[in-house]
C-alpha positions, 0 to 999 in steps of 0.5 A, spaced: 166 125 238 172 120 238 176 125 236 176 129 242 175 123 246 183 122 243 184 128 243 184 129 251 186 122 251 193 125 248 193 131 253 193 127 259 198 122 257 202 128 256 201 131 262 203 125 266 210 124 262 211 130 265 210 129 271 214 124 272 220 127 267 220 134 273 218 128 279 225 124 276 229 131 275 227 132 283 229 125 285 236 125 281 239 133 282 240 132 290 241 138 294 248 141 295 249 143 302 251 150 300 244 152 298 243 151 306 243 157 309 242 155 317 239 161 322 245 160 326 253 158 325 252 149 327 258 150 332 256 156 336 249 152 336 254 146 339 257 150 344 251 153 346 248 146 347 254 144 350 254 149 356 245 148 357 246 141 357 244 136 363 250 133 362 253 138 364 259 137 370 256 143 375 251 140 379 245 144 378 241 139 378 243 137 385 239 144 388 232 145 387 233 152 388 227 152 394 222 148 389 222 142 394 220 145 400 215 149 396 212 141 395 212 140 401 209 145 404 203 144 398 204 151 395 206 147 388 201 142 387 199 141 380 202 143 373 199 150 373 201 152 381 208 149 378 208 154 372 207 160 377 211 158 381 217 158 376 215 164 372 213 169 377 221 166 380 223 168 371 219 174 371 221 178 378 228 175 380 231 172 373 230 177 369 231 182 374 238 180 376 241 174 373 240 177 366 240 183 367 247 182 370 249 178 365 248 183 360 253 187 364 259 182 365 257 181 358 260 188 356 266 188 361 268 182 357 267 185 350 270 191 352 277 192 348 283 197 347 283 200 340 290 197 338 289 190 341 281 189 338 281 185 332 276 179 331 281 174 333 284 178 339 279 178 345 284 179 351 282 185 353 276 186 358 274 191 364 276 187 369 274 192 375 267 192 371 267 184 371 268 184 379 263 188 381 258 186 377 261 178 380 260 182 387 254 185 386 250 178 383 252 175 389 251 179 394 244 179 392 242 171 394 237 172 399 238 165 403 245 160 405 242 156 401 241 159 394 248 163 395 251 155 396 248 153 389 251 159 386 257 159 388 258 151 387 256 151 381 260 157 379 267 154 382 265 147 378 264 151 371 270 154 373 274 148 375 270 144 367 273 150 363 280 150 366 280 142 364 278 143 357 284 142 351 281 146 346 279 152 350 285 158 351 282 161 358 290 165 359 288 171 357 282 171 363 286 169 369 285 175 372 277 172 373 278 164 374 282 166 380 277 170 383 276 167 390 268 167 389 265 167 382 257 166 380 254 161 376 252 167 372 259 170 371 262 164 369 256 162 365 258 168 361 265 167 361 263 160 357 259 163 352 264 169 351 270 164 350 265 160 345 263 166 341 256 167 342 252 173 342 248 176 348 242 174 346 244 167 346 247 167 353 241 170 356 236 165 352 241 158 353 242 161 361 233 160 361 233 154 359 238 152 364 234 155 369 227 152 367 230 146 365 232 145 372 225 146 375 221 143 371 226 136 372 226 137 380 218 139 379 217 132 375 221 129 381 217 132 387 210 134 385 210 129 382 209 130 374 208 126 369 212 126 363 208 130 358 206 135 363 213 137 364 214 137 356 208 141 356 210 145 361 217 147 358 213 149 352 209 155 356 215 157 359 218 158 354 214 161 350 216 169 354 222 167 354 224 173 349 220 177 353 223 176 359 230 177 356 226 184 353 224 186 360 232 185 363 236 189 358 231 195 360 233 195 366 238 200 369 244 199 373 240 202 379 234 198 378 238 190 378 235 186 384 229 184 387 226 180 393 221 173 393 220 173 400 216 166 398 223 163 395 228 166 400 223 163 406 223 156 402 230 155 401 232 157 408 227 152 411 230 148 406 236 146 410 232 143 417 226 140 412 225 132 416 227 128 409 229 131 403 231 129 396 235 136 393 241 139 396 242 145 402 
């Protein structure tokens, strides 16, 4: 009996040096950073970061984009009417247009001739097919008000990019002079110059506009600060099918029409007391 008793005694002790020894070759053999294999390239996610950021100079967060007047009339009255309100305006006005739109400026910008097209020359683009798509985003602003927003942040993105030191905006001139630009198209532009893809794009410009909402939402409703993160959470959970749902849509099916958002940010401009710009 005190054979076995030691016998185990020994096995156990054994497995314990063991342990320590593999725990010790843990602690003493550290990672290298090439063994890391991010899902995307770190300075393309700074970029995209960068051009979605509240911080950014373009006066976004200055519209309520109809929100405020919808709180004031008691359509949006909780963090489940809120929601509604801001993914039926994702589902049938964003997706159906903006994106859908920024797919097309996206290719206008991507199309090259063959003997210029090489991965570090990426000058040549469909300016014709770039105008028209501009124009046709705009036109489709159903209120003063919401064509404002888009136009004064398009212009002030313009002006942002323009002052940058590090960006090379020559080869676009033809577009930073165009006399009325989209927020849209010079989003796309932006992510263009800093090389992301479309998807990207798409995804980043959501957020701008969920973001958006929801810090005008916490403001007016009001929200408390955990209903507007568990707001950001269920929004953007359909953001992929959102971006699904716009690169399917054909060139004759782009635009859509929300009487309640046209009405609200058109009344917007003679509401008494207000706390977003008209």
């Amino acid at each position: 009996m005190g054979h076995i008793v030691k016998a185990i005694m020994v096995m156990l002790m054994h497995t314990k040096t063991s342990s320590l020894i593999t725990e010790s070759d843990h602690i003493t053999q550290p990672i290298s950073t090439s063994q890391l294999k991010p899902q995307a390239d770190p300075i393309k996610l700074n970029r995209l970061l960068q051009l979605c950021s509240a911080n950014l100079p373009v006066g976004g967060f200055s519209f309520s984009q109809g929100l405020e007047y919808a709180v004031e009339m008691g359509w949006l009255t909780s963090p489940e009417t809120t929601e509604s309100w801001i993914k039926i305006n994702l589902e049938e006005s964003i997706a159906q247009t903006d994106l859908a739109i920024l797919k097309r400026l996206f290719n206008a910008l991507s199309v090259h001739t063959p003997e210029n097209h090489t991965p570090e020359n990426h000058t040549e683009y469909d300016i014709d097919a770039f105008k028209y798509w501009n124009t046709h985003l705009i036109a489709c602003r159903e209120s003063h008000e919401l064509l404002l927003a888009d136009l004064a942040m398009g212009k002030a993105l313009i002006r942002l990019v323009k002052q940058l030191d590090n960006i090379d905006i020559a080869p676009y001139q033809a577009i930073i002079a165009l006399k009325e630009i989209s927020f849209v198209s010079a989003f796309a532009l932006c992510a263009y110059i800093f090389k992301l893809d479309l998807l990207s794009a798409q995804s980043g410009y959501c957020w701008t506009y969920i973001d958006n909402q929801v810090a005008a939402a916490t403001k007016l409703v009001p929200l408390g600060q955990t209903q507007a993160q568990n707001l950001l959470f269920d929004l953007t959970e359909s953001t992929q099918i959102i971006i699904d749902k716009s690169n399917a849509i054909n060139d004759d099916e782009i635009g859509t029409s929300l009487p309640h958002l046209a009405m609200a940010s058109a009344w917007h401009e003679t509401q008494y007391s207000r706390l977003f710009r008209s």
